[in-house]
N, C-alpha and C positions, 0 to 999 in steps of 0.2 A: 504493500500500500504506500510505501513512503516513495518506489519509485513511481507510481500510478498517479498520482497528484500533479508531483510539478511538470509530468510530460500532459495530462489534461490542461494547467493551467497555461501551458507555452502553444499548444493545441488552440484552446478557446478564446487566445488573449485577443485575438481579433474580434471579439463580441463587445471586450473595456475598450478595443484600439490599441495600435501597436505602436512602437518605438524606434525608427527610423535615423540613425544615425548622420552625421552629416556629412559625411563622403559617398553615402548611399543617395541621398537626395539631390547632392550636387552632382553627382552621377547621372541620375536619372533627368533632370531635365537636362542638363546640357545634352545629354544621350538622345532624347525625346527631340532639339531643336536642331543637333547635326542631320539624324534621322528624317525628319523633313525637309528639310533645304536637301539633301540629299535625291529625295523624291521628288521633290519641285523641279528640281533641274533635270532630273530623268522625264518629267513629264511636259516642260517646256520642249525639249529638245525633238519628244517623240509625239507631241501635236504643231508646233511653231516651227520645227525646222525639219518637216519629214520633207523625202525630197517631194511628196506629194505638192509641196507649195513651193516647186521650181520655177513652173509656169507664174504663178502668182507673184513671184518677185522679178521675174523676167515681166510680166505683163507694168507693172509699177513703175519698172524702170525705163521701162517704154514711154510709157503715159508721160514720165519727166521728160523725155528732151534725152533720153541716152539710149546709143543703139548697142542690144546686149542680144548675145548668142544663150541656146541652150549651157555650153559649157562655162559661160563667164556666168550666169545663171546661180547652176550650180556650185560653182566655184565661191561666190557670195555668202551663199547658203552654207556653205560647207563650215568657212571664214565664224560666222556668227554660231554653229553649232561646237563647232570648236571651242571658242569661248566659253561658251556653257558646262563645257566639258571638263574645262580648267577649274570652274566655280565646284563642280560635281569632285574632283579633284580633290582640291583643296576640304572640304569637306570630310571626306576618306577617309586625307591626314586626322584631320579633328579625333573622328568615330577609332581609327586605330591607336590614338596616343589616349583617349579616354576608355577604348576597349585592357590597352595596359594600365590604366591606373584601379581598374576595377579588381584585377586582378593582383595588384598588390595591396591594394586596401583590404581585400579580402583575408588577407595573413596578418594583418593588422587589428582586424576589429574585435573584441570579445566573443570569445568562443560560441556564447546563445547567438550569435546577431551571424554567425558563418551560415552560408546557403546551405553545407553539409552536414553538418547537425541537426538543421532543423528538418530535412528530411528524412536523418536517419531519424529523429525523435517521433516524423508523424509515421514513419513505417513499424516500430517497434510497438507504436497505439493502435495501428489496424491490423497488422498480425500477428504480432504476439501477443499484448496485454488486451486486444479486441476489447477497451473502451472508447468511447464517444468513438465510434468507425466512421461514423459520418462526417464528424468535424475531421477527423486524419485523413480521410478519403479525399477530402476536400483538402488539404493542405497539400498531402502530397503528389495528387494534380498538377493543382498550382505553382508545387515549385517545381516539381517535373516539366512542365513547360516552359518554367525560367530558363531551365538547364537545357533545352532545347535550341529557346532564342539565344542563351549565350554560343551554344558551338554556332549558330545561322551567324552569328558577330562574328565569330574568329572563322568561318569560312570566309563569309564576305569582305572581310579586312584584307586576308592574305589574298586571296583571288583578287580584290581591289589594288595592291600593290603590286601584282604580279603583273596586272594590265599598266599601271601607271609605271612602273619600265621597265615595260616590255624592251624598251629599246638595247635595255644592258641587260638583260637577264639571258639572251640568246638564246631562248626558248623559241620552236621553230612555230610559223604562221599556223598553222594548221592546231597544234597545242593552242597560240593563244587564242585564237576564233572559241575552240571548245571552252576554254577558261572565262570569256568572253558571254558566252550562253548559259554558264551555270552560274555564276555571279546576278548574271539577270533571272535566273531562276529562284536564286536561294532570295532574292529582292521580295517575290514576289509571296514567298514561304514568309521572311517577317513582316508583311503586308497585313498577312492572314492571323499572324500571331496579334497584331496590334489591332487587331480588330477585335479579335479575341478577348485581350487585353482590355477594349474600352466597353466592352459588354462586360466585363466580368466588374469592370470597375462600378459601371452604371445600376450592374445587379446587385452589388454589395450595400452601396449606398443609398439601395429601396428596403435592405432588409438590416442583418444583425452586422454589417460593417461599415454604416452610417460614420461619415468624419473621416474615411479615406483617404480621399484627395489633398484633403487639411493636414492630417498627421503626415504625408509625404511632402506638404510645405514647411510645417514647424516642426514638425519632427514626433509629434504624440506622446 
C-alpha cells in the first residue's frame, strides 16, 4: 500500500493540475512557434510558388511592360521559393538546437518530472498494481505518444540537416530525393500528432484537466 499511493497520486495529479517546470514550458512554446513558421513556409511555398503559378507571374509580368519567356518565368519563381526555403531553413536550425536542449534538460530535471519514470510509474499502475487502470491507461497513452513525437523530432531534425547540406554530405541525388520524401512524410505524421495534441488539450479542459493551458504558462 505505501507503494500504491504515491504512484495513484502522481497518476491522478492531473485532476489538482500539474507542475510544469521551466525548461519544459520554455521548451514547448518556442517548440510550438519554430513548429509553425516551419509549416507556414512549407505551405506558402507549396500554394504561392507551385510552378502551377508560372503562367500567373509570367502573365503579370507581361501586363507590366516586360517581355518574359516560360523559363525566365520560372526562373523568378524558383528565385522567390528559394527564399522561403532559407526562412524554412533557418527554422530547422531553431527546432534542432531546441530538439538538443530538450534532451539535456531532461538529465537535468528531478527524477518525478523525467518522461521515463513517469511512464514506467503509469505502466506498473495498469499492470501490475491494476489500480485506477483508467487514469494509467490514460497517462501512458499520452506519454506514449510524446515518445512518438519526440523520435518524429529527431527524424525530422536529422533528415532536415541532411537536406540542408546536402551539398557537403556527398550523399548521392537519388538518396537525397528519398531523404527529401520522408522528411515531408514524417511532417505530415507530427501534423496529425498536433492535432491530436489540441483535441486532447480541448478535451481535458471540458472535463477533470481544466487549467491546462494555464499550468503550461505559469507553471501549476
Amino acid at each position: 500500500m505505501a507503494v500504491i499511493e504515491p504512484l495513484n497520486q502522481e497518476i491522478l495529479g492531473g485532476k489538482q493540475g500539474k507542475k510544469y517546470p521551466s525548461s519544459t514550458r520554455l521548451w514547448h512554446w518556442l517548440n510550438f512557434i519554430m513548429i509553425t513558421g516551419s509549416l507556414l513556409t512549407v505551405a506558402i511555398n507549396s500554394i504561392l510558388f507551385d510552378r502551377a503559378q508560372h503562367n500567373f507571374v509570367k502573365s503579370e509580368l507581361m501586363d507590366a511592360g516586360a517581355s518574359v519567356s516560360d523559363k525566365q518565368a520560372g526562373a523568378a519563381l524558383h528565385g522567390l521559393e528559394d527564399q522561403v526555403w532559407g526562412i524554412h531553413i533557418y527554422f530547422g536550425y531553431a527546432l534542432a538546437a531546441l530538439f538538443l536542449f530538450r534532451l539535456m534538460a531532461e538529465f537535468f530535471m528531478p527524477p518525478a518530472q523525467r518522461i521515463t519514470p513517469k511512464i514506467r510509474k503509469a505502466y506498473q499502475a495498469y499492470f501490475i498494481l491494476k489500480k485506477e487502470r483508467e487514469a494509467a491507461k490514460h497517462e501512458l497513452v499520452v506519454k506514449g505518444l510524446y515518445l512518438i513525437f519526440y523520435a518524429l523530432l529527431f527524424i525530422m531534425v536529422c533528415t532536415g540537416l541532411l537536406l540542408a547540406f546536402e551539398d557537403y554530405t556527398g550523399i548521392p541525388l537519388d538518396i537525397n530525393h528519398t531523404i527529401k520524401e520522408f522528411h515531408g512524410f514524417c511532417m505530415y505524421l507530427i501534423l496529425g500528432f498536433i492535432v491530436l495534441h489540441l483535441a486532447g488539450v480541448f478535451l481535458a479542459e471540458r472535463k477533470d484537466g481544466k487549467g491546462i493551458v494555464s499550468d503550461m504558462i505559469n507553471g501549476g
